[in-house]
N, C-alpha and C positions, 0 to 999 in steps of 0.2 A: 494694295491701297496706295495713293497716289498720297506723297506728301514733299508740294512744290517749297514749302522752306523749314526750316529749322529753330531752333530758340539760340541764342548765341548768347551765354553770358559773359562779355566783352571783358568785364573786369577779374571774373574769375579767369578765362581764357587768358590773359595781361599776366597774372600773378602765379599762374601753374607753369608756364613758357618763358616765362624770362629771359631763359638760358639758352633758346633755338637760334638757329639760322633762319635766315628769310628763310633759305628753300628748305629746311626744316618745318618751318610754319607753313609753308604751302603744304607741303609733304602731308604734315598731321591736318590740316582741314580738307584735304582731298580725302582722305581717310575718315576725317568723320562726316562726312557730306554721303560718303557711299554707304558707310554705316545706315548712315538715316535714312537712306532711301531704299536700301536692300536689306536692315533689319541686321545685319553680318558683315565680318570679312571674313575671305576667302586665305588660308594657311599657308597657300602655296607663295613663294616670293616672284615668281616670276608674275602672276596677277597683282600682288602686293605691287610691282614695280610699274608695271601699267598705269594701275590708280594712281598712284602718284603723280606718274609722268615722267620719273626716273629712269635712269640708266640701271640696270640691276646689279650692277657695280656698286655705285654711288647708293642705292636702298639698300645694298648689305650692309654699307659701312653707316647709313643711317639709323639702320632695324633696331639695333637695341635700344637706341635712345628714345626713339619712337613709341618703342612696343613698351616701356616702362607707363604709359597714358593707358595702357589696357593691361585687365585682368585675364588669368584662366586661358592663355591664348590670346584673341584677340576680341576680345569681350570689355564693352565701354560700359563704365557702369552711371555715369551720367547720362550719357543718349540712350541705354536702358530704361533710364528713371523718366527721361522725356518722352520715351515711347508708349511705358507704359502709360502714363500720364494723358495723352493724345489721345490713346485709343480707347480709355477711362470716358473722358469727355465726347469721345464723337460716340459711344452706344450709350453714353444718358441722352445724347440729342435724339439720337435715332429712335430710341424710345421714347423719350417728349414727343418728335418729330410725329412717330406713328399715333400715339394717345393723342395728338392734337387732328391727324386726320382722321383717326377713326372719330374724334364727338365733330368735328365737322358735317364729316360724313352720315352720321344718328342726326345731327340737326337737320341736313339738308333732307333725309330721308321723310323725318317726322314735317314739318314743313309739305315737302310736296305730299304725305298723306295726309296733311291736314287740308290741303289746298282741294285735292281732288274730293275728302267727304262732304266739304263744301261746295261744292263745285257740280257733283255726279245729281243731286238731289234738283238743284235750279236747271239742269238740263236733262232729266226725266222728267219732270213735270214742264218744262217748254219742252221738250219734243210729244209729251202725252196729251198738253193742249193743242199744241199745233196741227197731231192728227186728229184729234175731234173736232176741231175747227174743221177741218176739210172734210171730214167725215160729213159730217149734217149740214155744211156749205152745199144750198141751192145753185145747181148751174143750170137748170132748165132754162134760162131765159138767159141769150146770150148778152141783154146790152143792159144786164140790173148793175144799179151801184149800189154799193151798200157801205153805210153809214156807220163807223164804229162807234157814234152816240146814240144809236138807235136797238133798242132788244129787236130782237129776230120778230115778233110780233108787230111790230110797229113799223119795221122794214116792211115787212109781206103789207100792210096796211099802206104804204106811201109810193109801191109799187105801180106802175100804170096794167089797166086792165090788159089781158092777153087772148083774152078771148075764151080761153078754158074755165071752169069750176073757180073761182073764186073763194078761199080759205072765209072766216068770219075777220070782218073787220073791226077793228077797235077804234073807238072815238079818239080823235085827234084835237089838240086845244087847237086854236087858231093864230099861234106864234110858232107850235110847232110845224104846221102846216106850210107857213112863210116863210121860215125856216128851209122845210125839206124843198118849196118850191125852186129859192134860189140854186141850193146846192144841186137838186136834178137839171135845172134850166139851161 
């Protein structure tokens, strides 16, 4: 786990060091900075003197005063307590995190099933009209128009003759009549 800073409490850090050298105080926050980011330090002095940046001369003659900041070895038991603390709060988020994508996710789910039962029903029944439309749609006669205010009965009625059988025709008022004559003309 990646963790780009640390918690510094300034004024305790002030009142626990009082008594260091600068390069004391470098010393101990190169130390807890690795801490924080590797969880540990390493027992060996010669790594000890690396992190630092010291000569491992100069970290022998520092080690003990240093190493009195840590327990049990080299064991900090405030960046302990921040560590725990950190990785306390990032699996309550990861858990929030996941509990907020999973009912997202049941939302967006329920939604698009709500969307589609809506949805499947208007396009079964237009695509079920559409083919009965075409289904009993006359093409015998290539130049008919046909009127979507007119029933199929009153179409076939306003039709011009073809020469073939002729269906029964139904009376026509004489508005509808002026009517069909413009729109066929």
């Amino acid at each position: 786990m990646k963790r780009p800073w640390m918690p510094l409490y300034v004024g305790d850090y002030l009142g626990d060091t009082g008594h260091l050298t600068t390069a004391q105080h470098g010393a101990y926050l190169l130390l807890m900075m690795h801490y924080w980011r590797k969880g540990e330090l390493p027992y060996d002095d010669r790594q000890l003197s690396k992190i630092t940046k010291l000569p491992l001369k100069t970290w022998c003659e520092y080690r003990p005063t240093l190493q009195d900041f840590f327990h049990s070895g080299w064991k900090h038991k405030r960046i302990d307590a921040e560590l725990e603390r950190m990785m306390r709060v990032s699996e309550k988020r990861a858990i929030a995190g996941q509990k907020g994508g999973l009912g997202s996710a049941l939302a967006r789910m329920k939604l698009e099933n709500a969307s589609r039962s809506r949805s499947l029903p208007v396009r079964a029944i237009a695509s079920q009209g559409l083919s009965e439309a075409q289904g009993s749609a006359d093409h015998s006669h290539p130049h008919s128009h046909s009127n979507p205010y007119l029933s199929e009965a009153d179409s076939l009625a306003a039709r011009p003759p073809t020469g073939k059988a002729e269906k029964t025709a139904i009376a026509v008022s004489a508005e509808l009549a002026a009517y069909l004559a413009k729109q066929t003309g």
